[in-house]
N, CA, C and O atoms as a DFTB+ gen file, in Angstrom:
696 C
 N C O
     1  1     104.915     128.093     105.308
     2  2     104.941     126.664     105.609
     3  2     103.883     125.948     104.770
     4  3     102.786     126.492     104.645
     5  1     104.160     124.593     104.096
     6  2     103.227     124.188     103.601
     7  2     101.966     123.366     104.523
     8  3     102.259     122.812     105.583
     9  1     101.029     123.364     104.168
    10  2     100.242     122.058     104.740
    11  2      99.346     122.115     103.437
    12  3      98.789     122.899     102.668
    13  1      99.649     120.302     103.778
    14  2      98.573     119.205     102.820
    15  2      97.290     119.649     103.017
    16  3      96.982     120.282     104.028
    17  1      96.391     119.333     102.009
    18  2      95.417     119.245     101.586
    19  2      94.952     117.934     102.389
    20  3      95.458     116.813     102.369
    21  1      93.698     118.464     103.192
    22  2      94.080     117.473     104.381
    23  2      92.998     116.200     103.720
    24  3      93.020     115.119     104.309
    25  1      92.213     116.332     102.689
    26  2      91.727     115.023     102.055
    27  2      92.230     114.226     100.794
    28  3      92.323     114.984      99.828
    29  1      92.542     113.078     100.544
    30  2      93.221     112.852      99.601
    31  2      92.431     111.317      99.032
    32  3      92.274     110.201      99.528
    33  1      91.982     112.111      97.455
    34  2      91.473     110.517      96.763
    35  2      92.328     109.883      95.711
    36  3      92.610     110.418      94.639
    37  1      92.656     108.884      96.044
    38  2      93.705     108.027      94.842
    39  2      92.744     107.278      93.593
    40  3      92.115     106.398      94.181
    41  1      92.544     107.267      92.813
    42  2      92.283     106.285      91.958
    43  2      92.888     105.827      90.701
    44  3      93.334     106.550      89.810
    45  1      92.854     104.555      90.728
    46  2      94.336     103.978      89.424
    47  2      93.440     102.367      88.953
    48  3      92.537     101.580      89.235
    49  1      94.423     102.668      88.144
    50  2      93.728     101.514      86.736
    51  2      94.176     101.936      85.549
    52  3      94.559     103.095      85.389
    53  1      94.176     101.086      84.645
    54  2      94.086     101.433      82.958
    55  2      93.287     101.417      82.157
    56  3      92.781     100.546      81.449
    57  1      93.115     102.994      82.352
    58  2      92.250     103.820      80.871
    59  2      91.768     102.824      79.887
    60  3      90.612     102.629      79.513
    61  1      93.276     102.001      79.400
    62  2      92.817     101.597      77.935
    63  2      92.496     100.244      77.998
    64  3      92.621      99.567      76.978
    65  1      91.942      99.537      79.455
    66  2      91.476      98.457      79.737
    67  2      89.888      98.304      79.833
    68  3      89.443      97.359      80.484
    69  1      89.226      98.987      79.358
    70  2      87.721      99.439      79.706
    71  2      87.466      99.670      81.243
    72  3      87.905     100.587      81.937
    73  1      86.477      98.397      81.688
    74  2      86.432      99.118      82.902
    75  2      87.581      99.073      84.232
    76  3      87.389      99.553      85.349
    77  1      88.407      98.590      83.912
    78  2      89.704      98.446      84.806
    79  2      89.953     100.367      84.761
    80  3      90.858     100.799      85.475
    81  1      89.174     101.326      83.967
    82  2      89.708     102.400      84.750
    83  2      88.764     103.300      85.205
    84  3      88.942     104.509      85.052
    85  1      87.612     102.778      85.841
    86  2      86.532     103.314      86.355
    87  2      86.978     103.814      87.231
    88  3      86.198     104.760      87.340
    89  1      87.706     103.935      88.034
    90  2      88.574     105.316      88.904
    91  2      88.421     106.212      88.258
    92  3      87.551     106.939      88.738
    93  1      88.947     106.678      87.103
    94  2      89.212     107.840      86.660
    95  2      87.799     108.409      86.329
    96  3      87.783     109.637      86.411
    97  1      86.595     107.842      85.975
    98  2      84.991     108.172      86.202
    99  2      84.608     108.462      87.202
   100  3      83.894     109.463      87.253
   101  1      84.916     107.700      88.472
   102  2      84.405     107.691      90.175
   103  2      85.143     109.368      90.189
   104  3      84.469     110.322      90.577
   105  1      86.277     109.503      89.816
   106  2      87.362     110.624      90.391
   107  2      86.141     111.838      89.475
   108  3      85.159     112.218      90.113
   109  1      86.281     112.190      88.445
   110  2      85.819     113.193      87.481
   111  2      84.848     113.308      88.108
   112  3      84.828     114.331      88.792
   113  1      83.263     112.131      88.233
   114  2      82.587     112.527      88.967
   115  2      82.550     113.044      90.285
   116  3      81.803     113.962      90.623
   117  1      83.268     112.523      90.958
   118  2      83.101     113.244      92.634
   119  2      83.614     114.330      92.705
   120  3      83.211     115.178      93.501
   121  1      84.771     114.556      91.753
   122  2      84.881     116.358      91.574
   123  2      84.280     117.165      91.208
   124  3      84.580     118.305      91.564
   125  1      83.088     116.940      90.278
   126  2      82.283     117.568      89.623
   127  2      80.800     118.288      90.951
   128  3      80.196     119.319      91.247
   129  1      80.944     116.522      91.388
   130  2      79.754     117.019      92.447
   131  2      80.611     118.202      93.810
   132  3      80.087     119.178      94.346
   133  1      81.760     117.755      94.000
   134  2      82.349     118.942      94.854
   135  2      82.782     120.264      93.995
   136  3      83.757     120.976      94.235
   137  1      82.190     120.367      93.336
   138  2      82.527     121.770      92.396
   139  2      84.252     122.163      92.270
   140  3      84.888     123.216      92.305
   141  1      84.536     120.983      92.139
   142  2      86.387     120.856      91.732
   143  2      86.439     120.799      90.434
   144  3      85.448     120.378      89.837
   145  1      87.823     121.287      89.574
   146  2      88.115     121.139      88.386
   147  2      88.226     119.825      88.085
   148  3      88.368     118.949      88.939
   149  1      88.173     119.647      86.974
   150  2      88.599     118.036      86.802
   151  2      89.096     118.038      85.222
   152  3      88.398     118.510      84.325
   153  1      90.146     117.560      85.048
   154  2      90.357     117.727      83.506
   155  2      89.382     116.402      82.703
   156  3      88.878     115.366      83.137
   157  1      89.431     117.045      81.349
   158  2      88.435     116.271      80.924
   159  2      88.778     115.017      79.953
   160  3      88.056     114.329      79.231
   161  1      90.341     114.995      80.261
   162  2      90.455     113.358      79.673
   163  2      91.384     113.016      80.669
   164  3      91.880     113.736      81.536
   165  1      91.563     111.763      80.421
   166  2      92.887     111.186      81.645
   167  2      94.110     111.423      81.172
   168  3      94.143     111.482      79.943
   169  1      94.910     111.545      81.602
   170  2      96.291     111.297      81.350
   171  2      97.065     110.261      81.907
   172  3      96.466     109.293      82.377
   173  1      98.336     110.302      81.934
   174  2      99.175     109.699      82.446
   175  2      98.901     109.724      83.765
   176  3      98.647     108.607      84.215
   177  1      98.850     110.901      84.799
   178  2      99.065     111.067      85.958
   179  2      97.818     112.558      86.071
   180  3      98.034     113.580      85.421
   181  1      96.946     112.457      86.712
   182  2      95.636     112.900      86.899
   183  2      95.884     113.696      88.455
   184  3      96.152     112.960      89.404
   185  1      95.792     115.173      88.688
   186  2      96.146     115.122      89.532
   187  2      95.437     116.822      89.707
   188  3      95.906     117.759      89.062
   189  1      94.142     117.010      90.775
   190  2      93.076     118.478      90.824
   191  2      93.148     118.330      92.495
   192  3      93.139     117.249      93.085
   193  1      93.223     119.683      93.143
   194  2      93.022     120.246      94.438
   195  2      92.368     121.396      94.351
   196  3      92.553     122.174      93.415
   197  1      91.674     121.581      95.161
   198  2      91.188     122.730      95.580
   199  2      91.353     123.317      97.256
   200  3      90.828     124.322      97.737
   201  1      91.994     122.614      97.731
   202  2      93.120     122.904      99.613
   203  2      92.175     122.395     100.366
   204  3      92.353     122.568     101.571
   205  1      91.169     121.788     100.040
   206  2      90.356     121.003     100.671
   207  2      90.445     118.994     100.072
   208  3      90.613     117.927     100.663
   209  1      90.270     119.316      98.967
   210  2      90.152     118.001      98.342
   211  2      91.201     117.704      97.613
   212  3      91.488     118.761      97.052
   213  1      92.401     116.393      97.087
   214  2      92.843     116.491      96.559
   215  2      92.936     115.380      95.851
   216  3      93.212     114.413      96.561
   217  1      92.787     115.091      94.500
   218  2      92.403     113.919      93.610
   219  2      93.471     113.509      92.618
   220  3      93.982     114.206      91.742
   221  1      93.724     112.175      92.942
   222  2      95.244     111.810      92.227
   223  2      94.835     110.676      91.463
   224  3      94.315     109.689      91.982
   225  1      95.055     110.792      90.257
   226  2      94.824     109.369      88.935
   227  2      96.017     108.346      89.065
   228  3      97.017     109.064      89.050
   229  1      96.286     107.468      89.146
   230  2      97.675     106.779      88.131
   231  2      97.487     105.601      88.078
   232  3      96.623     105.151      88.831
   233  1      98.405     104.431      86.946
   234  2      98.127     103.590      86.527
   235  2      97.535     102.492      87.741
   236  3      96.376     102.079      87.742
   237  1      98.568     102.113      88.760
   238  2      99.069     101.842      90.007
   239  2      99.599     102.425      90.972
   240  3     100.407     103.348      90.871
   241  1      99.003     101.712      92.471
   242  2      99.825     101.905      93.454
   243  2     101.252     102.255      93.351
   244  3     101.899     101.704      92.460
   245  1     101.975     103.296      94.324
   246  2     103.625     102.970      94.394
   247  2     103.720     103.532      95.497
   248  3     102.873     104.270      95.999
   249  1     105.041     103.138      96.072
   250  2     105.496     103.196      97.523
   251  2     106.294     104.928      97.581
   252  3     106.955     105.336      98.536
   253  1     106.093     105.470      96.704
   254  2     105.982     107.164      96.607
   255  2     105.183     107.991      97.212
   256  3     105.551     108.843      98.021
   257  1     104.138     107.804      96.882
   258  2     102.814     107.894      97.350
   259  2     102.416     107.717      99.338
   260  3     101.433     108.240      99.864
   261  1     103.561     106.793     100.156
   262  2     103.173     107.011     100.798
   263  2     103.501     108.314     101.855
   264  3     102.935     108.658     102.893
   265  1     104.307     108.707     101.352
   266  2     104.617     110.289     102.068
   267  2     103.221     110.933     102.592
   268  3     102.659     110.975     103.687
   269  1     102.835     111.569     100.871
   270  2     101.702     111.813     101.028
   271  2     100.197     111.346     101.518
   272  3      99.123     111.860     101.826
   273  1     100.613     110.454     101.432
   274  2      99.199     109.724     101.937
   275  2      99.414     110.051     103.923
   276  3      98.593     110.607     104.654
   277  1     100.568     109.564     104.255
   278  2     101.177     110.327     105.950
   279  2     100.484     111.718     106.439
   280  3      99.918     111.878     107.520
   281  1     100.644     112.663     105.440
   282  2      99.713     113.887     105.505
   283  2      98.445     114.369     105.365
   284  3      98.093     115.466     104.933
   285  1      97.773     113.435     105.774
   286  2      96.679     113.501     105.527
   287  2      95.658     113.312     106.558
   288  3      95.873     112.568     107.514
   289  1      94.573     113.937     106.414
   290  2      93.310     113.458     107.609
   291  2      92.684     112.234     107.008
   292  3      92.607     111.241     107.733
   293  1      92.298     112.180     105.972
   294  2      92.031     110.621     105.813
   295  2      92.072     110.444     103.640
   296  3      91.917     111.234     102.709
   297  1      92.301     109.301     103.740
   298  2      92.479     108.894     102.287
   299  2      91.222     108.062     101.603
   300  3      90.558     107.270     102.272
   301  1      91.047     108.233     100.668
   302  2      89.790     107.266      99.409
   303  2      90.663     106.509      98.633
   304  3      91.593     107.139      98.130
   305  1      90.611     105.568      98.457
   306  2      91.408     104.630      97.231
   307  2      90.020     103.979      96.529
   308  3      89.128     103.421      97.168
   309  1      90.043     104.215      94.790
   310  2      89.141     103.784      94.331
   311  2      90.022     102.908      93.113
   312  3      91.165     103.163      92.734
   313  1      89.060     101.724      92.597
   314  2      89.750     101.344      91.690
   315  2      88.684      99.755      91.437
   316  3      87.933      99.306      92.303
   317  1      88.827      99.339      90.494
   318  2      87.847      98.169      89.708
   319  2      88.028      97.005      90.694
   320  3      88.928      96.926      91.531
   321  1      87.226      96.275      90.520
   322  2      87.210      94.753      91.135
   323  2      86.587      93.680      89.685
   324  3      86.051      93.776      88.581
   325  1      86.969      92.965      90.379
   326  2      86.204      91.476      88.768
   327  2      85.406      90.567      89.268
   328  3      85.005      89.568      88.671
   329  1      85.118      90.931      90.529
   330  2      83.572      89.841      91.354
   331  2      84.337      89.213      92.347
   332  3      83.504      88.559      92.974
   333  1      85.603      89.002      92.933
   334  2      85.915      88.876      93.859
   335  2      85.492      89.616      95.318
   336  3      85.837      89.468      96.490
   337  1      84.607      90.445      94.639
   338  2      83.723      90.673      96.425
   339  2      82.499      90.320      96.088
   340  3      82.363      90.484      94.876
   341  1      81.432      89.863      96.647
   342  2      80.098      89.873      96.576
   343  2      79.219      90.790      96.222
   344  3      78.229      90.489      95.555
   345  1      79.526      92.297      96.714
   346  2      78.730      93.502      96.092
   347  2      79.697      93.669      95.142
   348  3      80.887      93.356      95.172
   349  1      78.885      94.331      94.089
   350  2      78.794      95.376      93.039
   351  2      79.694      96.746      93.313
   352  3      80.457      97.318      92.533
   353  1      79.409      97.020      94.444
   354  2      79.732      98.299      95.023
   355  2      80.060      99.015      96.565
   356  3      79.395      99.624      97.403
   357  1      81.400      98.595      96.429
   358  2      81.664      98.400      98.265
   359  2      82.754      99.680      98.622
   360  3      83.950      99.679      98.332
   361  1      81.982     100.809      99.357
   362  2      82.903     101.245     100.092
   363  2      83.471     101.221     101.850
   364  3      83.093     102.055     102.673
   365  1      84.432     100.087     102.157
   366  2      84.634     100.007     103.168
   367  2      86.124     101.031     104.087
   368  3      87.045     101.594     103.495
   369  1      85.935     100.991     105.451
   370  2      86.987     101.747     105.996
   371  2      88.114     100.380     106.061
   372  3      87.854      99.177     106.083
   373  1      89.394     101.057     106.081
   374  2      90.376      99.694     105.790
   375  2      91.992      99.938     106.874
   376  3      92.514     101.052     106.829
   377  1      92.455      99.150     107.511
   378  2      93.771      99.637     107.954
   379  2      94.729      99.163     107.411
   380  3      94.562      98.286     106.563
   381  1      95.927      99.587     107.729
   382  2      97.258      99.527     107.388
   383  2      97.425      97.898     107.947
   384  3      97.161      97.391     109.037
   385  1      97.996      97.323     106.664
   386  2      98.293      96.249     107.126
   387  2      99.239      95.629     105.393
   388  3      98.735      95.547     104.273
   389  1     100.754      95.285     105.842
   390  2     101.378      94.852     104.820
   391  2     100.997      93.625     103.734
   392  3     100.913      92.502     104.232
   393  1     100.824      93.719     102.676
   394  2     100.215      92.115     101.959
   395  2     100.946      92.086     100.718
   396  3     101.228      92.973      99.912
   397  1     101.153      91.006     100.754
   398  2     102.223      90.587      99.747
   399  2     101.386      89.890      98.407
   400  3     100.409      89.155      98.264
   401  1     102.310      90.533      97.582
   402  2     101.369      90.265      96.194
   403  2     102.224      89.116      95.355
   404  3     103.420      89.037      95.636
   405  1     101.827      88.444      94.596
   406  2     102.220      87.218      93.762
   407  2     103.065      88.393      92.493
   408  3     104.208      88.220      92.068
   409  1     102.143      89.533      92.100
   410  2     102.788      90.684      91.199
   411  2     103.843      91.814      92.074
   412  3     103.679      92.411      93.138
   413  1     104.760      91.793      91.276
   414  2     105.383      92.972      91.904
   415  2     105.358      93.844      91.447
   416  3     106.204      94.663      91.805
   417  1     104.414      94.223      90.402
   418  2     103.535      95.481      90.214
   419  2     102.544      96.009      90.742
   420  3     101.980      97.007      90.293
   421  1     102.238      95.433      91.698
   422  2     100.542      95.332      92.265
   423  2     101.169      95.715      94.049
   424  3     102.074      95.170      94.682
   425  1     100.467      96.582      94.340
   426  2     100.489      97.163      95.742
   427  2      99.278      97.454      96.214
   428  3      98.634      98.173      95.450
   429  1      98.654      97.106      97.356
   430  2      97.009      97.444      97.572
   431  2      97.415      98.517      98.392
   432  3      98.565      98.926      98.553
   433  1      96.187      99.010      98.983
   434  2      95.900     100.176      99.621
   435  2      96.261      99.689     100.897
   436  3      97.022     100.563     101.312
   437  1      96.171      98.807     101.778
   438  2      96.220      98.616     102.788
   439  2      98.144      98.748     102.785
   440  3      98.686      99.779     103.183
   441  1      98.709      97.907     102.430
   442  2     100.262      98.092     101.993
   443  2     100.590      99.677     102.074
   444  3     101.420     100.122     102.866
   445  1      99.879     100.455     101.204
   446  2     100.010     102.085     100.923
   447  2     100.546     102.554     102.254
   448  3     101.616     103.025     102.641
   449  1      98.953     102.127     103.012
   450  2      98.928     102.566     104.353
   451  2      99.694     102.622     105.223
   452  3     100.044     103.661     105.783
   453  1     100.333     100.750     105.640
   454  2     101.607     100.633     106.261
   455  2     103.224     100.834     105.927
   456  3     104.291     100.682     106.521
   457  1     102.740     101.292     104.548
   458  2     104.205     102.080     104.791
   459  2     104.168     103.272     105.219
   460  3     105.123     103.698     105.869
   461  1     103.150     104.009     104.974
   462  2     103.237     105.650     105.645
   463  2     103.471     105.833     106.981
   464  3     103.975     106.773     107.595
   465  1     102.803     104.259     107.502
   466  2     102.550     103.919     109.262
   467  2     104.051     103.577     109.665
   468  3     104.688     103.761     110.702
   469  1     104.362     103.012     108.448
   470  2     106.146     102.145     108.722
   471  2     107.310     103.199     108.827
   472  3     108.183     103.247     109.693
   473  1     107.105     104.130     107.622
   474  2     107.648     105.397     107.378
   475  2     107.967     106.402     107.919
   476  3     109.070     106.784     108.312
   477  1     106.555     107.061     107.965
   478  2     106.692     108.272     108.765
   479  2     105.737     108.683     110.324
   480  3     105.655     109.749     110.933
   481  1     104.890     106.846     110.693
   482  2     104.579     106.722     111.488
   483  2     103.144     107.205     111.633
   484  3     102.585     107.248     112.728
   485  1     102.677     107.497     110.709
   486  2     101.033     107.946     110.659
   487  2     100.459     107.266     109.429
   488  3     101.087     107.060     108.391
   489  1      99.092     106.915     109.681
   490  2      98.257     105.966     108.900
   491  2      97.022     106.765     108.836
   492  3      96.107     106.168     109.405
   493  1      96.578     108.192     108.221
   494  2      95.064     108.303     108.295
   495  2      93.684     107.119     107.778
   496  3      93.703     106.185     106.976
   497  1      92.609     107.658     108.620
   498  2      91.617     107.523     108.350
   499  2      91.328     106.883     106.474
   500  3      91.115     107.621     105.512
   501  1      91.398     105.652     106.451
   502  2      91.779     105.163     104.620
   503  2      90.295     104.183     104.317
   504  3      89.891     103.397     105.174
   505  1      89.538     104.383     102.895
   506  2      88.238     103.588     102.626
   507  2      88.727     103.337     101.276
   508  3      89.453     104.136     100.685
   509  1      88.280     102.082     100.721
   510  2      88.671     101.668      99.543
   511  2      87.204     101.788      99.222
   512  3      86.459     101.722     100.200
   513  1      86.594     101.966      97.931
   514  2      85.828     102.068      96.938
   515  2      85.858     101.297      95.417
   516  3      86.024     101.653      94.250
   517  1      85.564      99.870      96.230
   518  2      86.033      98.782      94.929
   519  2      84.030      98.681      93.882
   520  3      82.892      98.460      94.299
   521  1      84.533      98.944      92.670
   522  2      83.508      99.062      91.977
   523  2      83.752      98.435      90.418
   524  3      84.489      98.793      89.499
   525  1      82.344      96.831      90.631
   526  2      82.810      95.994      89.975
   527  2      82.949      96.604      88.517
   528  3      82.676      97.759      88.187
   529  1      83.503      95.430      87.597
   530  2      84.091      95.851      86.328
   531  2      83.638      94.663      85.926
   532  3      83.746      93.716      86.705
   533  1      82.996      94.460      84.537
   534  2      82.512      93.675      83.863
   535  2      83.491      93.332      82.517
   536  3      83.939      92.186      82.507
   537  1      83.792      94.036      81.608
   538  2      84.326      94.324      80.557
   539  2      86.198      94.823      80.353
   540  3      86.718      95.906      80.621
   541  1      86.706      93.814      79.906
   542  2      88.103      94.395      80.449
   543  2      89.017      94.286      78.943
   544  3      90.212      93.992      78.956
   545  1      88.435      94.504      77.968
   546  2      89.124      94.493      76.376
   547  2      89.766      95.296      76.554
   548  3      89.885      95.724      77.702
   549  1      90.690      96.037      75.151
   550  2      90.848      97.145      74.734
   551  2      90.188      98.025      74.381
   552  3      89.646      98.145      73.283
   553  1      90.159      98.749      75.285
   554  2      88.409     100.209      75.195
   555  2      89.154     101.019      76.195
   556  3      89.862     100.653      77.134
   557  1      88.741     102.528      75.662
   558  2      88.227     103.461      76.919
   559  2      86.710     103.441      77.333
   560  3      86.319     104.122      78.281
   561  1      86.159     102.920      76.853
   562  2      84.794     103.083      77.100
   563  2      84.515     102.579      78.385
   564  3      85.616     102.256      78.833
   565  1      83.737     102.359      79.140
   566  2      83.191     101.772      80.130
   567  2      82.299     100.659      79.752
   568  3      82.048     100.644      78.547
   569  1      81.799      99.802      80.393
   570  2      80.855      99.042      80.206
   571  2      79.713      99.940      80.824
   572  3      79.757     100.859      81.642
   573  1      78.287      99.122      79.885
   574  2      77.145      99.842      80.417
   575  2      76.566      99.597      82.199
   576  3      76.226     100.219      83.206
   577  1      76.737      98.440      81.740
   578  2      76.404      98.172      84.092
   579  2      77.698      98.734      84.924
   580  3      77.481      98.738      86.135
   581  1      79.208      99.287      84.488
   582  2      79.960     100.041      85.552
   583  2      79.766     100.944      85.058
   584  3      80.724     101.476      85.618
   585  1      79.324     101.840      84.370
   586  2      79.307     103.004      83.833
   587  2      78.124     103.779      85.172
   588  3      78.284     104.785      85.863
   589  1      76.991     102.804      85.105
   590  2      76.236     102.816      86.395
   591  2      76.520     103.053      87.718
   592  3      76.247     103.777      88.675
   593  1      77.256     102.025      87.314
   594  2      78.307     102.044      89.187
   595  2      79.080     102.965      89.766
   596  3      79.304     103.219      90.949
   597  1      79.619     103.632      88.325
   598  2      80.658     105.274      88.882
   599  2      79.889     105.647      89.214
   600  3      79.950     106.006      90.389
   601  1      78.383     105.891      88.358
   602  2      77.885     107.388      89.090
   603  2      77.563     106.957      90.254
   604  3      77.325     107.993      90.875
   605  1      77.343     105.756      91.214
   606  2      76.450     105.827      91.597
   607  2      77.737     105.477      93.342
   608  3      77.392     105.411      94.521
   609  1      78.978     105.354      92.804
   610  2      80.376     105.155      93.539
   611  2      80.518     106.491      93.915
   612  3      80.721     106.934      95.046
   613  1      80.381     107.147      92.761
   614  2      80.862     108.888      93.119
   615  2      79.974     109.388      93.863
   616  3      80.295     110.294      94.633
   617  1      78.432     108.838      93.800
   618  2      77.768     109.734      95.091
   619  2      77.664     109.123      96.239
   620  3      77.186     109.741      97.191
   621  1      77.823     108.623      96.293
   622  2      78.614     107.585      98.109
   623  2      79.486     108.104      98.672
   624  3      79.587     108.381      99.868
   625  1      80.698     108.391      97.198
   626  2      82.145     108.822      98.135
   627  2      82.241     109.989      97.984
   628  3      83.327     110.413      98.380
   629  1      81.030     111.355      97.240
   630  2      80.723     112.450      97.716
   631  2      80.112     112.824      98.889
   632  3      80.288     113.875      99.505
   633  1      79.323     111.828      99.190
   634  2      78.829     112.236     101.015
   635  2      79.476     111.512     102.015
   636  3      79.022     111.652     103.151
   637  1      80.556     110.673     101.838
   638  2      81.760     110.434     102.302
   639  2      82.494     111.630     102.785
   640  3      82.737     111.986     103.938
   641  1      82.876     112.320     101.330
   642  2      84.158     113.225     101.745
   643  2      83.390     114.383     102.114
   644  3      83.924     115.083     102.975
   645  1      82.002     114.856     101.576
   646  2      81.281     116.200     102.873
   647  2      81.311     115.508     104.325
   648  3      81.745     116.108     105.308
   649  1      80.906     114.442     104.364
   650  2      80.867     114.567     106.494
   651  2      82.510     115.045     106.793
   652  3      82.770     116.091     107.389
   653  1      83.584     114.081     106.265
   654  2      85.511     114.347     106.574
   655  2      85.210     116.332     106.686
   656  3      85.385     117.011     107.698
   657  1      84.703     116.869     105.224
   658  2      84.733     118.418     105.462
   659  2      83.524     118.894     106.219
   660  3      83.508     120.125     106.211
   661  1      82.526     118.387     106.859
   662  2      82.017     118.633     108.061
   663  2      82.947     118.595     109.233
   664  3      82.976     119.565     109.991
   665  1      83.679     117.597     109.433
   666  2      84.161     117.191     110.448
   667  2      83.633     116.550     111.336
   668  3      83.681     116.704     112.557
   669  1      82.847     115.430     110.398
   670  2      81.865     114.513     111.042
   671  2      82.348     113.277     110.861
   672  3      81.522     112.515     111.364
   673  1      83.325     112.612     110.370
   674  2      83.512     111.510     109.532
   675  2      82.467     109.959     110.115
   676  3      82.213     109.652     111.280
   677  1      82.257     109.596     109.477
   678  2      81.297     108.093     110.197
   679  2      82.108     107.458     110.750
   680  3      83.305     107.744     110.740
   681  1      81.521     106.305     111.438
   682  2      82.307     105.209     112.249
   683  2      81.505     104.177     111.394
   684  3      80.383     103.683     111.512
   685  1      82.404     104.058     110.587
   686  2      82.519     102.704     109.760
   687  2      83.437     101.469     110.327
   688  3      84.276     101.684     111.202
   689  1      83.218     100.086     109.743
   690  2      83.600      99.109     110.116
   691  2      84.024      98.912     109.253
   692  3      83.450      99.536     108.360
   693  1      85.459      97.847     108.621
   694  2      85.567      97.404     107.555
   695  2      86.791      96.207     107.615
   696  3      87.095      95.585     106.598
């Protein structure tokens, strides 16, 4: 019988937008600090487990995704912001709740959620990890002030995901 990998981190953006893909930095790093593989460039579709942790890259959200996300003890969604929040660096707990986008390319995490809730009737434990982005040309590079911010995203949402594998998780507000 299978069972999921009962932690699951999403992060999406484009690589070739500079920092619009600081996910894929937050992701590499927090695998690194959980002694997970991590390949060492991005691809298309980014995707390391170890039956504890399981870390998924892609451009965008999609309503595929929420199966898996259903199986789960709780989910991370990481991905850039452009100063539409006040911090720099916000990881909050978030629920399922449908929101309609002006893009119909664009699906948030909370959406993710309620379809898994809509779907297959379960919504885990879900924290978004929005980490601002300064620089949004044509680059892989990062900018130098988010380049900061991964590392400093990835060790937040590394002692994040040790309490979930304690089996401690916090009581966050969000």
């Amino acid at each position: 019988m299978y069972t999921p990998t009962p932690l699951l981190v999403i992060g999406y953006g484009n690589m070739d937008r500079q920092d619009d893909g600081v996910a894929w930095h937050v992701l590499a790093s927090t695998a690194q600090n959980l002694k997970i593989e991590f390949p060492p460039e991005p691809g298309e579709a980014v995707c390391a487990d170890n039956g504890q942790v399981e870390f998924i890259f892609q451009l965008q959200l999609t309503p595929e995704l929420a199966e898996t996300i259903a199986q789960r003890k709780a989910v991370f969604f990481v991905d850039a912001h452009t100063g539409n929040i006040p911090e720099e660096l916000q990881i909050v707990k978030i629920s399922a709740g449908f929101q309609k986008s002006p893009f119909t390319h664009h699906m948030t995490p909370e959406t993710a959620l309620s379809m898994a809730e809509m779907i297959y009737h379960r919504a885990p434990d879900a924290y978004l990890c929005s980490v601002r982005g300064y620089e949004f040309l044509f680059s892989t590079k990062l900018s130098e002030r988010t380049a900061a911010l991964a590392q400093e995203a990835a060790s937040q949402l590394t002692g994040l995901i040790k309490r979930y594998l304690e089996d401690t998780p916090p009581h966050a507000s969000g």
